[in-house]
N, C-alpha and C positions, 0 to 999 in steps of 0.2 A: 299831534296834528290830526282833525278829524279828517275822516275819509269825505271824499266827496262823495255824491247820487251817482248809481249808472250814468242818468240822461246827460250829467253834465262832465260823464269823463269819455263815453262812447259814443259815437256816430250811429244814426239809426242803421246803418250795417251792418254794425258790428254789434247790436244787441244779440240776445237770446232771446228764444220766442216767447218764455215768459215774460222777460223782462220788456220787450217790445206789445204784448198783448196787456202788461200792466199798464200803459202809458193811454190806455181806452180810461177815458175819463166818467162813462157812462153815460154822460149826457144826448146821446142820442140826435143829436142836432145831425148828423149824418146821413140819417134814415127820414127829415124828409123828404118830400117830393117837392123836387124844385123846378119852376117854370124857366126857358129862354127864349128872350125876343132876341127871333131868328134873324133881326137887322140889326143891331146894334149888341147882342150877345149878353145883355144885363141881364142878372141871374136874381131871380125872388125865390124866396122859400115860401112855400105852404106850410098852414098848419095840419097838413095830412100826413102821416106816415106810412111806413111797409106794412103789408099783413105780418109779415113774421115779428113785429116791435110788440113788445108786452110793454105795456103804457103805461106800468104803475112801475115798475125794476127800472125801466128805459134799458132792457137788455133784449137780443133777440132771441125770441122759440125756438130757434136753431140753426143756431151757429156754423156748425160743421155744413151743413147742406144750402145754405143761405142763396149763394151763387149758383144753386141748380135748380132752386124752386122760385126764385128772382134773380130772372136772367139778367137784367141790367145794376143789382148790386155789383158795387164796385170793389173790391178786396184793396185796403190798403196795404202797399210795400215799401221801405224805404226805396226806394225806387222811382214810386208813380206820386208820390205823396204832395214834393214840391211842386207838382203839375197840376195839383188839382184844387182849382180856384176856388170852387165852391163848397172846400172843406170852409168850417166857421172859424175865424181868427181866432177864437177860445180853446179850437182844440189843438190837443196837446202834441199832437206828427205833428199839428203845423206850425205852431209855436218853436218846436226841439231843432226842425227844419231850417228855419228860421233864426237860429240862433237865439232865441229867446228864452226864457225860465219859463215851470210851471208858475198856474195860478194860487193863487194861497189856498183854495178849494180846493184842487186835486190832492184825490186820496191818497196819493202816494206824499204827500205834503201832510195832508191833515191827518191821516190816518182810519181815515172813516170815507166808509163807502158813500154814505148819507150825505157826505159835505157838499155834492156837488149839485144834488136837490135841495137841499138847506138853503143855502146861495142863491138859489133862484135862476141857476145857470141851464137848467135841461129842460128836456121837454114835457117833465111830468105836469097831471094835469091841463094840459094847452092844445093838445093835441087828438086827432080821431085816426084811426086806423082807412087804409083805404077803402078796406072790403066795406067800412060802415059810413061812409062819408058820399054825399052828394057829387060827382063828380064830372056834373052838366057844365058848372060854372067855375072854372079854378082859380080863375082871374077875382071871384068873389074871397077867397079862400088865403090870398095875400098875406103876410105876415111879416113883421119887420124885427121884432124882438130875437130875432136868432143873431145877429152881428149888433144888438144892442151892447153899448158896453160894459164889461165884467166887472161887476163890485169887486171895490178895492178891500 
């Protein structure tokens, strides 16, 4: 009998921090900057993202200090994970969360780091960092393709 995957025999609790930091799909969809209309709470993504996002990796500059050099970066934890609506339905806390499977892209699936830009699933290419981005206008800056749905 083959073994089953972590994701689908453990609770995001019950991982190991490797195995729970494996489950970062790369896609960067996390780190943009997202607008809310303060009356009705509907959430858009911009095509801007953090200054700490290297925009070709879709990985952050730095990791370990992220939450002290961006105050409002969020830390995910099995914990706060299912609370947070504005994670994107592709990613993989909120899928595992959710009770759902990875996508056929995640590397931990494919085996390739690449598969998730391959796919056309992250933010490479699409996006500008904040510090280099126009930031008069955000509402110009709107973007829909982040809860576009995942190729099958």
């Amino acid at each position: 009998m083959e073994e089953q995957p972590f994701w689908k025999t453990k609770r995001l609790d019950e991982m190991s921090r490797t195995e729970w930091e494996s489950l970062c799909d790369g896609c960067a969809k996390c780190c943009l900057i997202k607008l809310e209309d303060e009356d009705t709470e509907e959430l858009e993504y911009t095509d801007i993202v953090c200054d700490l996002l290297d925009c070709e990796s879709c990985q952050c500059s730095d990791y370990p200090n992220r939450a002290i050099k961006v105050p409002d970066c969020v830390e995910l934890t099995p914990t706060n994970v299912s609370q947070l609506s504005w994670m994107p339905s592709s990613c993989a806390y909120r899928l595992i969360s959710e009770g759902k499977d990875l996508a056929w892209w995640h590397p931990l699936l494919s085996g390739e780091k690449e598969s998730v830009h391959l796919a056309g699933v992250s933010v490479r290419g699409r996006v500008v960092r904040e510090d280099e981005a126009d930031m008069t206008d955000l509402e110009e800056r709107i973007v829909s393709w982040p809860e576009q749905p995942t190729p099958e």
